[in-house]
C-alpha positions as YAML, in Angstrom:
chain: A
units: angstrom
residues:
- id: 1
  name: UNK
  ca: [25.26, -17.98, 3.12]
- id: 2
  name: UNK
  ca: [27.43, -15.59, 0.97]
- id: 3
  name: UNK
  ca: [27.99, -12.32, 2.45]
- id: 4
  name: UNK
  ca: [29.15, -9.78, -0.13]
- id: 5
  name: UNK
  ca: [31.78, -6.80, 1.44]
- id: 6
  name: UNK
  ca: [32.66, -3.14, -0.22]
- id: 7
  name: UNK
  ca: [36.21, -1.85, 0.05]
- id: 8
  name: UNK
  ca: [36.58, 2.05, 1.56]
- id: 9
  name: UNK
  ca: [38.99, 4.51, 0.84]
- id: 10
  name: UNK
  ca: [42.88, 3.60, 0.03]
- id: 11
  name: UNK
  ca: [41.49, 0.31, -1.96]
- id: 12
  name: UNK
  ca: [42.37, 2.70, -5.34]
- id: 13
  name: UNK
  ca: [44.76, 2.02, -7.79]
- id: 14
  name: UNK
  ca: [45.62, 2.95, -11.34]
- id: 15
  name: UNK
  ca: [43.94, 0.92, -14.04]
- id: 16
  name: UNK
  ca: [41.08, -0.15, -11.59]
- id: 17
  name: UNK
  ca: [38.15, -0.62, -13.52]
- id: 18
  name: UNK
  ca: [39.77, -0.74, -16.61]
- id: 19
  name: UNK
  ca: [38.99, -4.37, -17.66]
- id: 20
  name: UNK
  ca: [35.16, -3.57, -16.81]
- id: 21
  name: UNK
  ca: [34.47, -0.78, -19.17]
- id: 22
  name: UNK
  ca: [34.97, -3.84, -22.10]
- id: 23
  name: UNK
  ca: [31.42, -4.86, -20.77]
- id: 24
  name: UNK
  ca: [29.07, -2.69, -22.75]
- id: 25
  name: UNK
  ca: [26.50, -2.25, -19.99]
- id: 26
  name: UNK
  ca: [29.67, -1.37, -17.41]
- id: 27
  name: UNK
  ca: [31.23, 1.03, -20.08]
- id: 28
  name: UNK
  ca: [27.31, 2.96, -20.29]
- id: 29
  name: UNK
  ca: [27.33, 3.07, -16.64]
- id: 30
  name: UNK
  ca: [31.07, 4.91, -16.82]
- id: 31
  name: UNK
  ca: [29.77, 7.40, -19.54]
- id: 32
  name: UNK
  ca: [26.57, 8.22, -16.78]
- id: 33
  name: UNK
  ca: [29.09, 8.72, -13.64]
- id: 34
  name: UNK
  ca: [31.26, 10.73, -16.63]
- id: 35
  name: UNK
  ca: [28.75, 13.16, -17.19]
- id: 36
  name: UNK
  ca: [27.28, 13.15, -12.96]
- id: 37
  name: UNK
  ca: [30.74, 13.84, -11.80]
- id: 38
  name: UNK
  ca: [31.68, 16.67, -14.82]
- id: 39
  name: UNK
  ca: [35.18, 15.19, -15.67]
- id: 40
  name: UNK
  ca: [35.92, 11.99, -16.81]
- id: 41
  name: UNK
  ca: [37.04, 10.37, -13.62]
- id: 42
  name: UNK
  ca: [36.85, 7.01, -15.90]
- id: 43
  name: UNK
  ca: [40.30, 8.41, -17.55]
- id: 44
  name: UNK
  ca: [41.90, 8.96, -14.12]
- id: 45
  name: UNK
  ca: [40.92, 5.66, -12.72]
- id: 46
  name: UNK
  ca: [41.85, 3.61, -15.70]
- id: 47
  name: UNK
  ca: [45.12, 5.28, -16.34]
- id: 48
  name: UNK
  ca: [45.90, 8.43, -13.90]
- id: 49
  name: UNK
  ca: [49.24, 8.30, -11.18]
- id: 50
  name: UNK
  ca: [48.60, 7.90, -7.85]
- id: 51
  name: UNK
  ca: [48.14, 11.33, -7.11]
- id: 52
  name: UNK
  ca: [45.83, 12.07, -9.14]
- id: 53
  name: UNK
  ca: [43.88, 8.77, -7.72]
- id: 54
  name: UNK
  ca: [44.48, 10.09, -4.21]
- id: 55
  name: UNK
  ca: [42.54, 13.84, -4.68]
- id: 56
  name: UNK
  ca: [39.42, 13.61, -2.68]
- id: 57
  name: UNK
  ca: [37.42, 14.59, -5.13]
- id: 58
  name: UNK
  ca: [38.39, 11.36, -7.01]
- id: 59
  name: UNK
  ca: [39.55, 8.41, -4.57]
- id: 60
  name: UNK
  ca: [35.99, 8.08, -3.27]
- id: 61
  name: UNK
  ca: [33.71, 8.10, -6.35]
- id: 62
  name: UNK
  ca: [36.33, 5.77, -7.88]
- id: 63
  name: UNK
  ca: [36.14, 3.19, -5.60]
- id: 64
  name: UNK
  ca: [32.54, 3.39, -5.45]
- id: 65
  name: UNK
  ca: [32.32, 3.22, -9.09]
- id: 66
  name: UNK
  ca: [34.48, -0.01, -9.48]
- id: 67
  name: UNK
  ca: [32.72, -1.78, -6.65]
- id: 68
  name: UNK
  ca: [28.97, -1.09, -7.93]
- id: 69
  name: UNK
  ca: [29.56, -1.53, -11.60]
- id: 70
  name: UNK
  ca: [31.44, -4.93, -10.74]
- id: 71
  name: UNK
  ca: [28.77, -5.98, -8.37]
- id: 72
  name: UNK
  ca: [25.96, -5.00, -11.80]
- id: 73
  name: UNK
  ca: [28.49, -6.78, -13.85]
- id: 74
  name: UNK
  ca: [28.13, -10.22, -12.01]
- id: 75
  name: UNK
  ca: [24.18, -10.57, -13.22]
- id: 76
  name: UNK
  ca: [22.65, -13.12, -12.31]
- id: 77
  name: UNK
  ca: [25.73, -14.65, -10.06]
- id: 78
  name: UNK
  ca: [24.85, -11.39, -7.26]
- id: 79
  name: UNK
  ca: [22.34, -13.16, -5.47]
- id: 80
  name: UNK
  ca: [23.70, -11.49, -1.42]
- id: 81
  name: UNK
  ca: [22.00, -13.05, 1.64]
- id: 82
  name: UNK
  ca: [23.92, -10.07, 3.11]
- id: 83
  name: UNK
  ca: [25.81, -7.44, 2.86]
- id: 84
  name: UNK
  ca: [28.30, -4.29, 4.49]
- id: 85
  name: UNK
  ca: [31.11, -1.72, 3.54]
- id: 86
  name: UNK
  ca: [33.44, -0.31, 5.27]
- id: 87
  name: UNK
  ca: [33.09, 3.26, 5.46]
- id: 88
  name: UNK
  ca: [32.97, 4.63, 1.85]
- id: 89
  name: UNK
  ca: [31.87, 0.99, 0.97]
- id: 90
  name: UNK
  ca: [28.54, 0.83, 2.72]
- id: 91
  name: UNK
  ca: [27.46, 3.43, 0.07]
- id: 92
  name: UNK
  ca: [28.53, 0.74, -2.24]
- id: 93
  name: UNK
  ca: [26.61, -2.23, -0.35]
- id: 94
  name: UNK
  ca: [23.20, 0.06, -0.39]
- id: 95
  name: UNK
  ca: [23.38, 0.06, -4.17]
- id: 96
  name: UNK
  ca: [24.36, -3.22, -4.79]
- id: 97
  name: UNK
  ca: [21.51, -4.35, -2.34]
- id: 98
  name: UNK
  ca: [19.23, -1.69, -4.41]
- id: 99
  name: UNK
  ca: [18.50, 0.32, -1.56]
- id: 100
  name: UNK
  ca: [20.00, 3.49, -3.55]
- id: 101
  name: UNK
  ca: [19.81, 3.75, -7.60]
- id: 102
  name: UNK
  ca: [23.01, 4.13, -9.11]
- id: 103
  name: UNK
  ca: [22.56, 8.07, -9.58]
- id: 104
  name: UNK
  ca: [21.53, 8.68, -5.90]
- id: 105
  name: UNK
  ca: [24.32, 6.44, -4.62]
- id: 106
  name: UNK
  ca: [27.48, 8.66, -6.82]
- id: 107
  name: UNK
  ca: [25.43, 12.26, -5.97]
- id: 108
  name: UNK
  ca: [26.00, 11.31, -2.14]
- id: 109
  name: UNK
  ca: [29.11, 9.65, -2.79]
- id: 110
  name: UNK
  ca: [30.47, 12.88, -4.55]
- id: 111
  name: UNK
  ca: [28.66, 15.54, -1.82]
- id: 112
  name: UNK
  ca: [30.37, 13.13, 1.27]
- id: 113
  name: UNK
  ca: [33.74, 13.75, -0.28]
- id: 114
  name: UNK
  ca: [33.07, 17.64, -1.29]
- id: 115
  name: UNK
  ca: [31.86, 17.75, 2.70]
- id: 116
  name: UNK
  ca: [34.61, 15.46, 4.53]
- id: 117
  name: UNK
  ca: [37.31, 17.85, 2.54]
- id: 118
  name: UNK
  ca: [35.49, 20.88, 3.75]
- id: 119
  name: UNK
  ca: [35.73, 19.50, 7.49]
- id: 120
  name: UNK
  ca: [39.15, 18.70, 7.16]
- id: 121
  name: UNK
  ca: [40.23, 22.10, 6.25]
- id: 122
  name: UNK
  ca: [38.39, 23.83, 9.34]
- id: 123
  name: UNK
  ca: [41.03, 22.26, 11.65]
- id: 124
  name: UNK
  ca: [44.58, 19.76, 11.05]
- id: 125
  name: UNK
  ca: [43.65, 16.13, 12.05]
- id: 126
  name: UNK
  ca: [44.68, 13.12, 11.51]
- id: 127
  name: UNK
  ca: [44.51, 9.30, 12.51]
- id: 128
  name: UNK
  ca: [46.91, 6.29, 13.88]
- id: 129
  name: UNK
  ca: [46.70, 2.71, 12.97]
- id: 130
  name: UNK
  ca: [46.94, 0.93, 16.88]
- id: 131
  name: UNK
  ca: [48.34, -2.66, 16.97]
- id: 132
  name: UNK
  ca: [48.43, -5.20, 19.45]
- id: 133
  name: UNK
  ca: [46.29, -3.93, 22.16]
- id: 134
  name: UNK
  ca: [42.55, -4.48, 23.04]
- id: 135
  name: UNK
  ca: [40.27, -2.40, 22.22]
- id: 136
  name: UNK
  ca: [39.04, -1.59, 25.73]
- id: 137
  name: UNK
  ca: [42.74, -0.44, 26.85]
- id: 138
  name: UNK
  ca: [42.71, 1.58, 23.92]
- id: 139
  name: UNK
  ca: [39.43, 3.08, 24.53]
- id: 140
  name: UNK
  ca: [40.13, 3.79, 27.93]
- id: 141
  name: UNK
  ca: [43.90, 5.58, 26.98]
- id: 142
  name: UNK
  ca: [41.55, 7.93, 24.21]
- id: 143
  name: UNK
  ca: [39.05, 8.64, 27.18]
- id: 144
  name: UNK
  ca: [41.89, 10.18, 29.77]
- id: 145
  name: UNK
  ca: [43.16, 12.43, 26.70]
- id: 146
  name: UNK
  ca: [42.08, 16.15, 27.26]
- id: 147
  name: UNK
  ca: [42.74, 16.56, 23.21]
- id: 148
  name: UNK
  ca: [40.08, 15.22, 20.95]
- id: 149
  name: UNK
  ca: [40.62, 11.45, 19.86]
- id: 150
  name: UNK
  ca: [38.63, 8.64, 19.79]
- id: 151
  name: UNK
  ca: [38.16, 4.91, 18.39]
- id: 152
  name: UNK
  ca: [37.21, 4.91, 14.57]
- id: 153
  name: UNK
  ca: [37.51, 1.64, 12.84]
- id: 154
  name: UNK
  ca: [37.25, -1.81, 15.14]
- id: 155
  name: UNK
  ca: [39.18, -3.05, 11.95]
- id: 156
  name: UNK
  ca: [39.74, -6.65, 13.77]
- id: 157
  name: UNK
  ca: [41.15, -8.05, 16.89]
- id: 158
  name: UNK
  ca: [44.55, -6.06, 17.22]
- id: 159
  name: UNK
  ca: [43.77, -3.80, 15.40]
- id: 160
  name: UNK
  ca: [42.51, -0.11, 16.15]
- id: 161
  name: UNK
  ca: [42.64, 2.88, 13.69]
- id: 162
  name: UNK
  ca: [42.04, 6.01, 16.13]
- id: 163
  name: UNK
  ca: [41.17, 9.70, 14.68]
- id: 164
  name: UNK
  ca: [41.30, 13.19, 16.59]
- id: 165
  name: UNK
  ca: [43.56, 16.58, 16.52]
- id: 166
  name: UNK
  ca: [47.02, 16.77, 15.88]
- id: 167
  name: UNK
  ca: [47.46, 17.14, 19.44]
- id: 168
  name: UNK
  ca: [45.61, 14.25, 20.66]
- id: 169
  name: UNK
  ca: [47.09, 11.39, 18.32]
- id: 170
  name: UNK
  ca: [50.12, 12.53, 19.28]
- id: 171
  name: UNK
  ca: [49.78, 12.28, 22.92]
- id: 172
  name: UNK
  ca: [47.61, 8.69, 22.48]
- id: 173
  name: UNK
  ca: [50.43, 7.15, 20.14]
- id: 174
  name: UNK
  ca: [52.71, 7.66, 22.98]
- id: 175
  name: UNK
  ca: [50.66, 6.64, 25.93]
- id: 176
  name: UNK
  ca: [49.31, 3.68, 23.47]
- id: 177
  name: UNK
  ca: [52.99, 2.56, 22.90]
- id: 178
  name: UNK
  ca: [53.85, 2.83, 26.63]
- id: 179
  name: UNK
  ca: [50.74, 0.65, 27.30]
- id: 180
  name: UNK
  ca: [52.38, -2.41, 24.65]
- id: 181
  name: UNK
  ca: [51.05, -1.71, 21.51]
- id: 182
  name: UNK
  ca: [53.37, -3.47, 18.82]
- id: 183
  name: UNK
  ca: [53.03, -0.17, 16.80]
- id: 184
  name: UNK
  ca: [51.37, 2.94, 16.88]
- id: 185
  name: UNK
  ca: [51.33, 4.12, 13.25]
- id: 186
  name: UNK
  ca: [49.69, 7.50, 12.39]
- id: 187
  name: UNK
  ca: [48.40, 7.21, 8.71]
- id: 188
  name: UNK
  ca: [48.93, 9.37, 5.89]
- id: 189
  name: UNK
  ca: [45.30, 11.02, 5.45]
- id: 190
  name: UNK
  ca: [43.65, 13.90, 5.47]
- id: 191
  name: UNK
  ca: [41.97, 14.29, 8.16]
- id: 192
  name: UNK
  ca: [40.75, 13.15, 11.35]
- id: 193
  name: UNK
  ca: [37.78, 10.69, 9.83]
- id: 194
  name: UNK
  ca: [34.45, 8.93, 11.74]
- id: 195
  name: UNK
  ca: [35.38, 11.49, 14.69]
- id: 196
  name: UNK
  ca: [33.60, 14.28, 16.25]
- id: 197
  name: UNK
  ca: [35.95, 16.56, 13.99]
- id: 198
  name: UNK
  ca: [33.78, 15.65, 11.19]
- id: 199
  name: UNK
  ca: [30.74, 17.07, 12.38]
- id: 200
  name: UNK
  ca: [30.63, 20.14, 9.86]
- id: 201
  name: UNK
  ca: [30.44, 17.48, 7.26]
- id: 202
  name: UNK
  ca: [28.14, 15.37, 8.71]
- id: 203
  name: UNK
  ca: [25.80, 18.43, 9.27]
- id: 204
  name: UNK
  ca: [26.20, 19.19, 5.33]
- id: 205
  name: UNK
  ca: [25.76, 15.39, 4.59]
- id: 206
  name: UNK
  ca: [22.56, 15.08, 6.68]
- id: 207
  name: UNK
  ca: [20.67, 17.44, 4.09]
- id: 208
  name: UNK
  ca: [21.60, 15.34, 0.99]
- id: 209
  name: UNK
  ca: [20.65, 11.82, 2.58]
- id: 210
  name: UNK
  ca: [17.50, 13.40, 4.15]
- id: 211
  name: UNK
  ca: [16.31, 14.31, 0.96]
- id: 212
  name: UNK
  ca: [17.49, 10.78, -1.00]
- id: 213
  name: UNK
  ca: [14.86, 8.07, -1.79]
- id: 214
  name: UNK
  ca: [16.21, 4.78, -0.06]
- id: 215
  name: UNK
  ca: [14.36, 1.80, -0.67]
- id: 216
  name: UNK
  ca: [13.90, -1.57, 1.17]
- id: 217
  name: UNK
  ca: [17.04, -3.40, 0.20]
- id: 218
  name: UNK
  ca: [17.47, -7.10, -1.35]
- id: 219
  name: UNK
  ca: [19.03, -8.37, 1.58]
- id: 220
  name: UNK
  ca: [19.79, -7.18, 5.56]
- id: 221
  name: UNK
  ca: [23.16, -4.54, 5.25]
- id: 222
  name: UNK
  ca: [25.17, -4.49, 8.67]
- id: 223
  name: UNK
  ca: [26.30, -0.55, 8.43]
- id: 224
  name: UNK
  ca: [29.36, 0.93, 10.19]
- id: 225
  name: UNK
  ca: [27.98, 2.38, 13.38]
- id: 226
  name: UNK
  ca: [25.13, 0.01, 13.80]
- id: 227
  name: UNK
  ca: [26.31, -3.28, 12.81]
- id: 228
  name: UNK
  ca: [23.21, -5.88, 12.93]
- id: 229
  name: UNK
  ca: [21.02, -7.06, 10.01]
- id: 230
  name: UNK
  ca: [18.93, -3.75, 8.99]
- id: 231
  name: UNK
  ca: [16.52, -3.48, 6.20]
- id: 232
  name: UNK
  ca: [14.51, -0.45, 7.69]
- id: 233
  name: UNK
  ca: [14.99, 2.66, 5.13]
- id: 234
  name: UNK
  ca: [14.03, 5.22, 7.90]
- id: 235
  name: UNK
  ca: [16.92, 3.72, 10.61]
- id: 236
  name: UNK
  ca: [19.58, 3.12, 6.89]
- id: 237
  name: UNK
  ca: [19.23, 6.73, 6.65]
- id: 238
  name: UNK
  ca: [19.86, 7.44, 10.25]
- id: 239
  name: UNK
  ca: [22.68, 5.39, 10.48]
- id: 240
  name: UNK
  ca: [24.11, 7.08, 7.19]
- id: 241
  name: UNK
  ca: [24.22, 10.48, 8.92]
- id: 242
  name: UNK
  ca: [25.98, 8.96, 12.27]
- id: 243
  name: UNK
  ca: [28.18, 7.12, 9.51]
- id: 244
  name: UNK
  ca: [30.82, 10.36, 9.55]
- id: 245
  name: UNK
  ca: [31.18, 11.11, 13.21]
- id: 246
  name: UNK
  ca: [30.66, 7.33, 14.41]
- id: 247
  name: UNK
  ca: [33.54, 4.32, 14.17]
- id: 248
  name: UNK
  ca: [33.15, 2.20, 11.60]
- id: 249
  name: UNK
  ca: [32.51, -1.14, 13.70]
- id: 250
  name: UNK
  ca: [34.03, -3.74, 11.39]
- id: 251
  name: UNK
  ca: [34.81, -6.63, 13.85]
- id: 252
  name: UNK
  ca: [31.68, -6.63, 15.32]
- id: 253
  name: UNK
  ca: [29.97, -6.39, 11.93]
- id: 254
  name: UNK
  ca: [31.94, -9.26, 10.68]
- id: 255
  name: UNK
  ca: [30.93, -11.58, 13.67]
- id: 256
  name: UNK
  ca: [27.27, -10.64, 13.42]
- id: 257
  name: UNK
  ca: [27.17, -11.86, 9.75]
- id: 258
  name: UNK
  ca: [28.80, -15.18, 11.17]
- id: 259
  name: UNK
  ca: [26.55, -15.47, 14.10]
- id: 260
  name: UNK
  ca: [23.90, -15.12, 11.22]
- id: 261
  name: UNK
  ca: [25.23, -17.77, 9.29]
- id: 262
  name: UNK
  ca: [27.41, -16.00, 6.50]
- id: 263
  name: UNK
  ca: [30.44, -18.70, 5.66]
- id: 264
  name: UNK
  ca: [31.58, -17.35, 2.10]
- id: 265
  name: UNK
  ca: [32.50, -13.27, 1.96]
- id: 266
  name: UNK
  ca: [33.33, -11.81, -1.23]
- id: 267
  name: UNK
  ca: [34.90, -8.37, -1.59]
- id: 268
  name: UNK
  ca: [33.51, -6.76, -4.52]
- id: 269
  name: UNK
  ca: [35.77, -3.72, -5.72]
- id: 270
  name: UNK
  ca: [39.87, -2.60, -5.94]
- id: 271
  name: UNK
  ca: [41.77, -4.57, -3.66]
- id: 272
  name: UNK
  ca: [41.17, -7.90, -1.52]
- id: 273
  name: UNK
  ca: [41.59, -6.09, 2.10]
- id: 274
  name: UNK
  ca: [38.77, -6.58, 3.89]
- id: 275
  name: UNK
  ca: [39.44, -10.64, 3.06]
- id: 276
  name: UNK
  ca: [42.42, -10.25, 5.50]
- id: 277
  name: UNK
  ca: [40.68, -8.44, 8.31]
- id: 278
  name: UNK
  ca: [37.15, -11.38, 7.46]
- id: 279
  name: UNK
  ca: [40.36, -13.84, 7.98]
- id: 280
  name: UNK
  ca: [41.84, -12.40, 11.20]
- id: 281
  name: UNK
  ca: [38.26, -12.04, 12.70]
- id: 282
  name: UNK
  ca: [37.19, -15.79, 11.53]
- id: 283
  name: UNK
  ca: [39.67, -18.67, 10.28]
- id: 284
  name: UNK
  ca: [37.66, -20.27, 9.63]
- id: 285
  name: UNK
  ca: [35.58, -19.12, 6.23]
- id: 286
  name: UNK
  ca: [35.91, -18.63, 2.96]
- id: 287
  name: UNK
  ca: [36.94, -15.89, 1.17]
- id: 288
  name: UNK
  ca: [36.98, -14.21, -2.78]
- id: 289
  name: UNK
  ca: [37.02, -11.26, -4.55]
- id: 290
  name: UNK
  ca: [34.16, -10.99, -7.19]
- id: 291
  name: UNK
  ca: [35.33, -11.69, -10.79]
- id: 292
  name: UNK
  ca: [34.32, -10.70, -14.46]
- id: 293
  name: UNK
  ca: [33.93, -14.53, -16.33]
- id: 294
  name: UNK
  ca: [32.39, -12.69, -19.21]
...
């Protein structure tokens, strides 16, 4: 069973989507995000530096954009028995799986990132990559912590990306590398991400998916906080809104499509990371990134 997988933020790069916009259909679906968006974000993924790509207002449209006109761009060869993003990417997966039209999909895309910057301007935050250590000794460390700081993406066995204050990662990557973690990285990002810092934006976000049609999709998705075969708009929607304050469950997402029978995941968008966290959760399957033949 193929299971197709959406990349989140920090898959961007300059020139992504470049070699798409040759495919007339792709290049008319540019123009429309062109004229959504009000600046040609097309330019500054195709050819803009780094920081450009890395503005807010930018890295998360982009990505979506590459990974939902590639996914159109396959035809007839998108047939998903399954699907999931991480993060960013399960806004991707939706409208792939046409749960979301293409419009809807970039409006919310474009008010997360307008409300996730908001959020992260209310208060400093940030996150820490945690390697080597189970995730129940370091959900237990993030629990004693008076600051705020919790779990946020099960990224695979080994590996734990935590989010809170300034405070609190500080105090965890210590107590974390006093426990045995190999490393205890914080990460260069804005903000403290799928934490209870976020609330303001999920609050903001709420509104916009609320009032968003989303339609039975094609296939089950397995979403971020709730990851088991869903196909029920009313709990999608729900599970949206916890999307911002809730962990992004990616482990246990990937062995629920493998209990279900998915042996073939292909990553559709920038980058081929979420093959290496599919390959540390499983060794067992195969893995792709989608490709333009024509």
């Amino acid at each position: 069973m193929k299971a197709y997988i959406f990349p989140g933020q920090g898959a961007q790069f300059s020139g992504m989507g470049k070699e798409l916009y040759q495919l007339a259909a792709a290049k008319d679906l540019f123009e429309k995000a062109n004229e959504i968006i009000g600046f040609r974000i097309s330019d500054i993924m195709f050819s803009g530096s780094d920081e450009e790509l890395k503005q807010t207002k930018v890295t998360q449209p982009a990505i979506f954009l590459h990974s939902v006109i590639l996914a159109k761009s396959l035809g007839n060869e998108f047939k998903p028995d399954m699907v999931a993003g991480h993060s960013l990417g399960e806004f991707s997966a939706l409208v792939a799986a046409s749960a979301l039209s293409f419009e809807d999909g970039l409006k919310l895309v474009i008010a997360r990132a307008n409300a996730m910057q908001k959020a992260c301007e209310i208060e400093p935050s940030t996150m820490a990559a945690i390697l080597g250590l189970g995730d129940d000794v370091v959900e237990k460390i993030c629990a004693q912590i008076q600051e705020v700081v919790v779990p946020a993406n099960y990224n695979c066995p080994g590996q734990l990306v935590i989010s809170g204050s300034i405070a609190g990662i500080d105090e965890a990557c210590q107590k974390l590398t006093e426990a045995g973690a190999k490393r205890a990285l914080k990460l260069n990002v804005g903000g403290a991400f799928h934490s209870p810092m976020m609330e303001p934006a999920r609050l903001e976000l709420q509104q916009a998916i609320e009032a968003t049609n989303i339609q039975t999709p094609v296939c089950p998705i397995y979403q971020n906080v709730d990851p088991r075969a869903n196909t029920n708009p009313e709990q999608i929607k729900l599970n949206l809104i916890t999307q911002l304050t809730g962990a992004v469950r990616w482990t246990q997402t990937i062995e629920n499509m493998l209990a279900d029978g998915a042996n073939d995941f292909i990553e559709v968008g920038p980058g081929n990371v979420l093959q290496g966290l599919v390959k540390k959760v499983s060794r067992e399957v195969k893995t792709s990134s989608a490709l333009i033949t024509g």
